[in-house]
N, CA, C and O of each residue as an XYZ file, in Angstrom:
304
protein
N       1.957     15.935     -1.985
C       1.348     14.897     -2.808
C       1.079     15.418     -4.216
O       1.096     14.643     -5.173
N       0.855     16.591     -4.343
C       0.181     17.115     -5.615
C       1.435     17.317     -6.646
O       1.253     17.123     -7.848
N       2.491     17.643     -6.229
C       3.884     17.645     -6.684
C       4.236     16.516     -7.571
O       4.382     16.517     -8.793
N       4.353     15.454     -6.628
C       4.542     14.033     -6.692
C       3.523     13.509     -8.469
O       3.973     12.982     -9.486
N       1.951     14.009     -8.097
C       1.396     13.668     -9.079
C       1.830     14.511    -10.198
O       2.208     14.001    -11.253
N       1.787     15.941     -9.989
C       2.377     16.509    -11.117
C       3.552     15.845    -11.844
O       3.411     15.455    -13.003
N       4.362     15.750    -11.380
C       5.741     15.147    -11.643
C       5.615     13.889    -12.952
O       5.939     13.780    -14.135
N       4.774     12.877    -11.644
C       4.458     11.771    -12.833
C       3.943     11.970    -13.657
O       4.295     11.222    -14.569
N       2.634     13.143    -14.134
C       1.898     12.966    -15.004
C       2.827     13.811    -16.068
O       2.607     13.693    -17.274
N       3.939     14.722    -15.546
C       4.689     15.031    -16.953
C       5.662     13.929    -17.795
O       5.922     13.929    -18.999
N       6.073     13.066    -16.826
C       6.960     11.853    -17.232
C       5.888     10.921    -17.978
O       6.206     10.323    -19.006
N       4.910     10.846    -17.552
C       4.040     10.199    -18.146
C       3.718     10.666    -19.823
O       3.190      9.733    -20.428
N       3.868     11.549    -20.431
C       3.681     12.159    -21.738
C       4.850     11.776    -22.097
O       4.723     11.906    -23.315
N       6.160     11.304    -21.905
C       7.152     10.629    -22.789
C       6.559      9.095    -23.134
O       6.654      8.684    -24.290
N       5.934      8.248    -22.073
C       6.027      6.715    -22.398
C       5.135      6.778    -23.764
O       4.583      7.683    -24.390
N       5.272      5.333    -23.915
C       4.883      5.243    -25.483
C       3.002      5.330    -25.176
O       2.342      5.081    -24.168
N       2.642      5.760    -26.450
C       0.804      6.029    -26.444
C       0.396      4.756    -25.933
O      -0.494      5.115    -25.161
N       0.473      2.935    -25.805
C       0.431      2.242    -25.387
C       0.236      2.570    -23.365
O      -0.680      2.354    -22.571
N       1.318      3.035    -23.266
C       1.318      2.709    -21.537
C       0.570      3.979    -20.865
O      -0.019      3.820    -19.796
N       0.597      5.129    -21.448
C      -0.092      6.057    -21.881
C      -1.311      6.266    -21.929
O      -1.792      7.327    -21.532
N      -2.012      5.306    -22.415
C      -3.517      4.841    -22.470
C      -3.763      4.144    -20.991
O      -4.382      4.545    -20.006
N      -2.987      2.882    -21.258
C      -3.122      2.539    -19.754
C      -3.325      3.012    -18.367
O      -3.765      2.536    -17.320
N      -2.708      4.413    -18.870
C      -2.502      5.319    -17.537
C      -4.038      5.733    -17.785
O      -4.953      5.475    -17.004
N      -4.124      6.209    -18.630
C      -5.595      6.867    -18.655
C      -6.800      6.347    -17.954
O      -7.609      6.835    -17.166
N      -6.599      4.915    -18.649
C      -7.595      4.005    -18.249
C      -7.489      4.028    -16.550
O      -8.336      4.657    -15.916
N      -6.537      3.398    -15.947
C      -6.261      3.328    -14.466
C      -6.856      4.569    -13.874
O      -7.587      4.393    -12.899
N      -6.658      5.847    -14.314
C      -7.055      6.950    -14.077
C      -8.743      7.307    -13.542
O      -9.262      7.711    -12.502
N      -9.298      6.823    -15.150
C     -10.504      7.022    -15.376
C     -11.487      5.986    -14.432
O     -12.690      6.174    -14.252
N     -10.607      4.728    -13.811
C     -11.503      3.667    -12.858
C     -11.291      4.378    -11.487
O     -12.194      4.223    -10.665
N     -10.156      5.179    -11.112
C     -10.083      5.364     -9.818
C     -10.983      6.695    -10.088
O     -11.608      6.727     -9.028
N     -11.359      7.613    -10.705
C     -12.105      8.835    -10.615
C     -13.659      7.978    -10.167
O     -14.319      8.463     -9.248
N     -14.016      7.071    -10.675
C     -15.109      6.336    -11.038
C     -16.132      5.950     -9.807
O     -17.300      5.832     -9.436
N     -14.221      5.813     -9.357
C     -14.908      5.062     -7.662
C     -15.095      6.189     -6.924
O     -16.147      6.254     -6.288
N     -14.279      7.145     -6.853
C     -14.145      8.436     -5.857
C     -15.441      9.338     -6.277
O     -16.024      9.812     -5.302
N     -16.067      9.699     -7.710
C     -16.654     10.329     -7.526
C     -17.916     10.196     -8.121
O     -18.918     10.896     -7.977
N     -17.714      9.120     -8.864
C     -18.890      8.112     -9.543
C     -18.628      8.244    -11.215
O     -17.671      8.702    -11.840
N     -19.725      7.724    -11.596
C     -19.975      7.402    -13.311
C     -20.200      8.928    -13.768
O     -21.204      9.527    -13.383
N     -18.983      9.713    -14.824
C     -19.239     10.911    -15.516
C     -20.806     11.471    -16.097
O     -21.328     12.584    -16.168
N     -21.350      9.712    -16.557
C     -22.409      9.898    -17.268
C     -23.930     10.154    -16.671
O     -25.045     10.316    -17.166
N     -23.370     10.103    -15.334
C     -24.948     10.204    -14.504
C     -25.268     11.936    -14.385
O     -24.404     12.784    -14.161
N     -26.497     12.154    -14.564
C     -26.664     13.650    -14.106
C     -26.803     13.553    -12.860
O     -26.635     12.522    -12.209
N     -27.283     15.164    -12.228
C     -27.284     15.412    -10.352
C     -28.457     14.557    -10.404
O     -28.469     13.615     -9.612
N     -29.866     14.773    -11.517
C     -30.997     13.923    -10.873
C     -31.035     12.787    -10.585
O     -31.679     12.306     -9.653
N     -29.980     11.910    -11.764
C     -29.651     10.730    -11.883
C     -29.149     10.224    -10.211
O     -29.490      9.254     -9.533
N     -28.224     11.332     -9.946
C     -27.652     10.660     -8.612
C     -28.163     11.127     -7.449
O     -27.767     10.714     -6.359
N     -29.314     12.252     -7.625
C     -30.193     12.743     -6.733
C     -31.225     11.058     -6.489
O     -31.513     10.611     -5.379
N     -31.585     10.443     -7.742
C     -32.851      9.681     -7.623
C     -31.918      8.177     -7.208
O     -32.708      7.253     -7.014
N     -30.846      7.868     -7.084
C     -29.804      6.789     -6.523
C     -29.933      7.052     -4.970
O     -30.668      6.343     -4.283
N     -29.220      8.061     -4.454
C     -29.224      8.416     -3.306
C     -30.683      7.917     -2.325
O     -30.837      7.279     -1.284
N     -31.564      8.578     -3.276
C     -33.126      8.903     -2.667
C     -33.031      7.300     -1.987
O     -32.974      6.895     -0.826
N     -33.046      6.534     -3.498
C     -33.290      5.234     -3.520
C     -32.886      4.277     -2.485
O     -33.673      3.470     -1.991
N     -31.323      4.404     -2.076
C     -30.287      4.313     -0.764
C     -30.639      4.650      0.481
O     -30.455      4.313      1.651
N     -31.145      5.345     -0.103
C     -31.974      5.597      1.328
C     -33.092      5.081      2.280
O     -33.064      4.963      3.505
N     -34.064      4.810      1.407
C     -35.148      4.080      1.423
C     -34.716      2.604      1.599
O     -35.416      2.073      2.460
N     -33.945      1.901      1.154
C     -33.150      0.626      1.274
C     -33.243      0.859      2.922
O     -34.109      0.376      3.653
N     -31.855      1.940      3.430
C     -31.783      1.914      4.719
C     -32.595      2.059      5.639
O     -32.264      1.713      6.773
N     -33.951      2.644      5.376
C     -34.750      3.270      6.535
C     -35.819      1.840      6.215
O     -36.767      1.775      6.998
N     -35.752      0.810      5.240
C     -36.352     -0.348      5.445
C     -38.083      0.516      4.452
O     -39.049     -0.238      4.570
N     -38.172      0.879      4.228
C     -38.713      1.441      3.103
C     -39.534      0.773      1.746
O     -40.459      1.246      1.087
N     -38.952     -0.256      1.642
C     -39.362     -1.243      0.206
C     -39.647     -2.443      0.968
O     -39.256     -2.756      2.092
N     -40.451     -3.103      0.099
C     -41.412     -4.095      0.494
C     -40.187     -5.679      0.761
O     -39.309     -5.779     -0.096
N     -40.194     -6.108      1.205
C     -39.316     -7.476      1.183
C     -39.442     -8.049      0.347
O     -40.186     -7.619     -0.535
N     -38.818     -9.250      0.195
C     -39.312    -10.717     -0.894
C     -39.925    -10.970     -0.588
O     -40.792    -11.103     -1.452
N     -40.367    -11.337      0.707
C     -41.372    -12.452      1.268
C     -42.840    -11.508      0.979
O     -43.979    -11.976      0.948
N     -42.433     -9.984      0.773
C     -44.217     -8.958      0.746
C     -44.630     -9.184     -0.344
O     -45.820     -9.176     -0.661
N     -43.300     -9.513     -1.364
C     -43.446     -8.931     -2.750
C     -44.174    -10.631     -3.325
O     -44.832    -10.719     -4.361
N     -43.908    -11.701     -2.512
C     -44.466    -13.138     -3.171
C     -45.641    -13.253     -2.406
O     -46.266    -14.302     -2.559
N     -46.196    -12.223     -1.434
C     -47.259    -12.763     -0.875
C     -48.218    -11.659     -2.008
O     -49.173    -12.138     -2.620
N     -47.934    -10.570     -2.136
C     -48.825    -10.026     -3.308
C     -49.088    -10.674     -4.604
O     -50.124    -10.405     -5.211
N     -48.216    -11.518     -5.077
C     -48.064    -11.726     -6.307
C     -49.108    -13.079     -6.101
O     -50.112    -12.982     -6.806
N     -49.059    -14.057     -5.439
C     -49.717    -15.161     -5.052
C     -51.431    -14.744     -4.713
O     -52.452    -15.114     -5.292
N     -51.279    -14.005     -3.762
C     -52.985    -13.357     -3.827
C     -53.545    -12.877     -4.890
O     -54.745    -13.127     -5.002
N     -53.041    -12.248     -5.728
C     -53.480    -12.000     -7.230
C     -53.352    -12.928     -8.208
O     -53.661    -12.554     -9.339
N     -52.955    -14.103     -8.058
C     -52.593    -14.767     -8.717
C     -54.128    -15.770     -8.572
O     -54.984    -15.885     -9.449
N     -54.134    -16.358     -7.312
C     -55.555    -17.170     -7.481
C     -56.708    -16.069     -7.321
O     -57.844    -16.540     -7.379
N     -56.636    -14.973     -7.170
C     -58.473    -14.286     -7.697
C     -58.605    -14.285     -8.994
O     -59.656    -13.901     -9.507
């Protein structure tokens, strides 16, 4: 497989800077998905994860917790 990519990505430096870019771009969405957003730090994706987590283990308050708080404070 790695061949294969090598291969293309040297053929790829003839097409014109147009298709070229394109490639880049296509490139830069599939890294995106596989390994996430360049721009996040580890804490950034340390404090995502955390967050994912807590989702799953049921952790955060519902809608229905979050309108019954808001309503009790609302008429005192």
């Amino acid at each position: 497989m790695m061949t294969k990519l090598k291969e293309m990505l040297d053929r790829v430096q003839n097409w014109p800077p147009e298709a070229q870019e394109e490639a880049v771009q296509s490139l830069l969405a599939i890294e995106e998905k596989v390994v996430g957003s360049p721009d996040l730090s580890d804490e950034d994706r340390a404090t995502l994860a955390a967050s994912a987590n807590d989702v799953r283990l049921g952790r955060l308050a519902t809608d229905d917790q979050v309108r019954e708080v808001f309503a009790r404070y609302r008429q005192a």
